[in-house]
N, C-alpha and C positions, 0 to 999 in steps of 0.2 A: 306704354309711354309712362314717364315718370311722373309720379303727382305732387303738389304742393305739399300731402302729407311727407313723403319721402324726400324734399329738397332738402332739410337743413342738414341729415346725413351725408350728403354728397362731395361737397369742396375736400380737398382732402382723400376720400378715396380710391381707391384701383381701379383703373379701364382695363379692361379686355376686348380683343379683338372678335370678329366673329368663330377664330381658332380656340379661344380660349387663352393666347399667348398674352403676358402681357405690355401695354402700351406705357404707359406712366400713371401719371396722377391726375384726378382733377382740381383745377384750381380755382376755377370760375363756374357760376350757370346764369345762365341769360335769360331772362324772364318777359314774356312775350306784352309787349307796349300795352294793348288791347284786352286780353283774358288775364295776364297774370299768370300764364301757366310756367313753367319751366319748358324752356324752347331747344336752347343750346348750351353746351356744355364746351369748356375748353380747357384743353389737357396738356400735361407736358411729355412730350417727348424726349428721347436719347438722339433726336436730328438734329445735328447743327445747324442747316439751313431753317430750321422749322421748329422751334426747342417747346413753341408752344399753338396749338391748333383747335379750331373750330370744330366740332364735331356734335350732328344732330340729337338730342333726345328725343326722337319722334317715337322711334323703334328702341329705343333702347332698355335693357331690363335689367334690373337690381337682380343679384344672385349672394352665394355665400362667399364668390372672390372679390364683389362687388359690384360695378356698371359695364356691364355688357352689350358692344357696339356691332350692327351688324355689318360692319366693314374691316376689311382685312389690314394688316399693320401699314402696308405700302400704299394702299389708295387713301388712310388718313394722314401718312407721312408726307403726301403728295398734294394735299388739300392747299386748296388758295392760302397765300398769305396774310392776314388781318391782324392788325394792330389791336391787343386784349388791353383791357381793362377802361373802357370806355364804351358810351352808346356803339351799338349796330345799326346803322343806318340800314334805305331800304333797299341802295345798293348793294352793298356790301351781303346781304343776306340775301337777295338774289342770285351773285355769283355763287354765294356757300351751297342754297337750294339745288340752283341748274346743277352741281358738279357732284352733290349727294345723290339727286335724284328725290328733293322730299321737298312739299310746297310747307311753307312757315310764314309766319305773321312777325310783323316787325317786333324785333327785341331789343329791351333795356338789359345793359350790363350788371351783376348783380354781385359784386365782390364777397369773399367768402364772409366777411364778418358782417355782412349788412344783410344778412337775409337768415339769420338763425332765430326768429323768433316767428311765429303763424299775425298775419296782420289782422286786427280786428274784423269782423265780420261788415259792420257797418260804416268798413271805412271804403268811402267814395270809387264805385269801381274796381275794389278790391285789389287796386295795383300801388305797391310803392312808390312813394314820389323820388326824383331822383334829382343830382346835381349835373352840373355839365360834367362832373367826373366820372357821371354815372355813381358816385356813392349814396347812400338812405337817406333822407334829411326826415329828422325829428319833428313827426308830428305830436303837436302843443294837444295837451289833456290827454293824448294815451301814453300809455306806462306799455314798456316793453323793455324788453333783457336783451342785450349785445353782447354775445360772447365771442372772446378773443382767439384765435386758433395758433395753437404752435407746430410745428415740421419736428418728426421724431425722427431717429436715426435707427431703421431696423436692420439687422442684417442675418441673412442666410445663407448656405453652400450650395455650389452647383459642382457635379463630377467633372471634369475634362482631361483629357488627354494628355499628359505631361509628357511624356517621352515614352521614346520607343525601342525594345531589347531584342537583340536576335541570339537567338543560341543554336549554333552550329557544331558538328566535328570537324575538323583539319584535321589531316593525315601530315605528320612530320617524320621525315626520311631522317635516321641518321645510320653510321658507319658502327657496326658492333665488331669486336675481335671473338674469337673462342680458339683456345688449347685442345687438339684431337690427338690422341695417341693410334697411332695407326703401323702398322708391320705388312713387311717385307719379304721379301725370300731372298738368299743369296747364294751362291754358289759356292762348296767349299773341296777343294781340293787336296785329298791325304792319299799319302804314298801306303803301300803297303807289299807287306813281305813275300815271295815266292820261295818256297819250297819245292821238294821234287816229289812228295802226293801232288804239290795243285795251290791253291789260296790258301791263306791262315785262316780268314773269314769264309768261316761256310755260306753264310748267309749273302757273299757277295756272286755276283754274276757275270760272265766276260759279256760284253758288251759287243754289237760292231763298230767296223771301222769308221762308220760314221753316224752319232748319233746328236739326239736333238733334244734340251731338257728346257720347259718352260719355269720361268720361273714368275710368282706373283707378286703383289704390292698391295696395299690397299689404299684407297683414296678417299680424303673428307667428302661427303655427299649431304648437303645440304637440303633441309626440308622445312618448309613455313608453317607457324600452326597458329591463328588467331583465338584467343583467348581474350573475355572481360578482365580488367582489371583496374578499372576505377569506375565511380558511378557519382554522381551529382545529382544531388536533390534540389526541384526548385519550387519554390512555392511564392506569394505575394504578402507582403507584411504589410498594414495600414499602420501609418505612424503620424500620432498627435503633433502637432507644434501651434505656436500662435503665428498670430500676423495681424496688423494694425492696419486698418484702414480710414478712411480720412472722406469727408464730404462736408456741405457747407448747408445747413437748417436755415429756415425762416421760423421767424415768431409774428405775430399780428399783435399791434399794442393796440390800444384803444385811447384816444386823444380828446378828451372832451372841450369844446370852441365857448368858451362862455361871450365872446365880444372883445374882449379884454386879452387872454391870454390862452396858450392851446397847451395844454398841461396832458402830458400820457397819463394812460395810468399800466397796472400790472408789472 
């Protein structure tokens, strides 16, 4: 549970869920009518329905992300609806309790700049006095310090997914020509001389009456052969640029009410 030593670090800091994930910020802590302890805390969310939610400090423990809730993002996203910045009545913390599952003592609202200083030991009950706004009212002879809180704008990177690349081969058909030289046989026919030895050509030979000569050709005969011949390298280049982003800060003034006139200051 959170102690009175650890409240004034609070407004302001990171929730996390019982995942670890985180929720938003806290804005408020709610200080128990009775004991004076730190009761509830109320955080902001990225819900629209819900931008800002009640959620218990019973269970809750300071770490090095910050305040650490034992409830998961969606059952504090889902938490009753209550109007922050004002008393908690003993309804209203009844419905908060039944749907946490934690029994609490009625709490005073405790806005982040009305509770940064440890209140006297000797002061009545030990509990700040409040207004119907729920804000501090200035108790006469103690001396105490109001400090003012401002919303800073941090920002970091998250990896995601931009787009998606497929690399494929397709096969594309086209029509090739090629030039083959190729040969033939033909038949050639020459007369030649008879004398009364026999043939001029010794080397020729009578034939019969009927004979039969083959003759050949040759024909293109086509053969595939696959071979590499191109290759592609891929690899992934991370490349720098900027980019502006844009969000809207609070600052906390401090107003001091003399009777007369309510003058900021900072």
């Amino acid at each position: 549970m959170i102690s009175t030593e650890q409240l004034h670090g609070l407004p302001g800091s990171t929730a996390t869920d019982s995942t670890g994930d985180t929720i938003g910020s806290i804005r408020q802590v709610y200080l128990d009518d009775h004991t004076g302890q730190p009761s509830w805390a109320t955080v902001t969310t990225q819900s629209p329905g819900n931008p800002e939610v009640f959620i218990p400090l019973h269970d809750a423990q300071i770490d090095e992300q910050g305040v650490n809730f034992p409830y998961t993002t969606a059952a504090i996203a889902a938490a009753p609806h209550i109007d922050t910045g004002r008393h908690l009545d003993a309804q209203q913390e009844v419905e908060l309790s039944r749907y946490y599952g934690v029994h609490m003592g009625d709490a005073v609202a405790a806005p982040p700049g009305a509770i940064t200083h440890p209140l006297p030991v000797d002061h009545p009950g030990g509990v700040p006095q409040t207004d119907a706004q729920g804000g501090a009212v200035p108790i006469a002879d103690e001396a105490g310090v109001m400090i003012a809180r401002e919303e800073q704008l941090h920002t970091t990177t998250r990896r995601r997914a931009s787009r998606r690349v497929r690399f494929r081969k397709v096969i594309v058909t086209e029509e090739k020509t090629l030039t083959v030289s190729v040969r033939r046989e033909e038949l050639r026919v020459e007369q030649m001389n008879i004398t009364d030895d026999g043939f001029t050509d010794e080397a020729a030979a009578p034939v019969q009456n009927d004979h039969t000569i083959v003759l050949h050709e040759e024909v293109p005969v086509l053969t595939l052969q696959t071979r590499p011949f191109e290759a592609v390298h891929i690899s992934i280049e991370r490349v720098t640029g900027q980019q502006r982003v844009t969000d809207q800060i609070r600052a906390e003034h401090i107003k001091v009410d003399d009777g007369t006139s309510n003058t900021p200051t900072g």
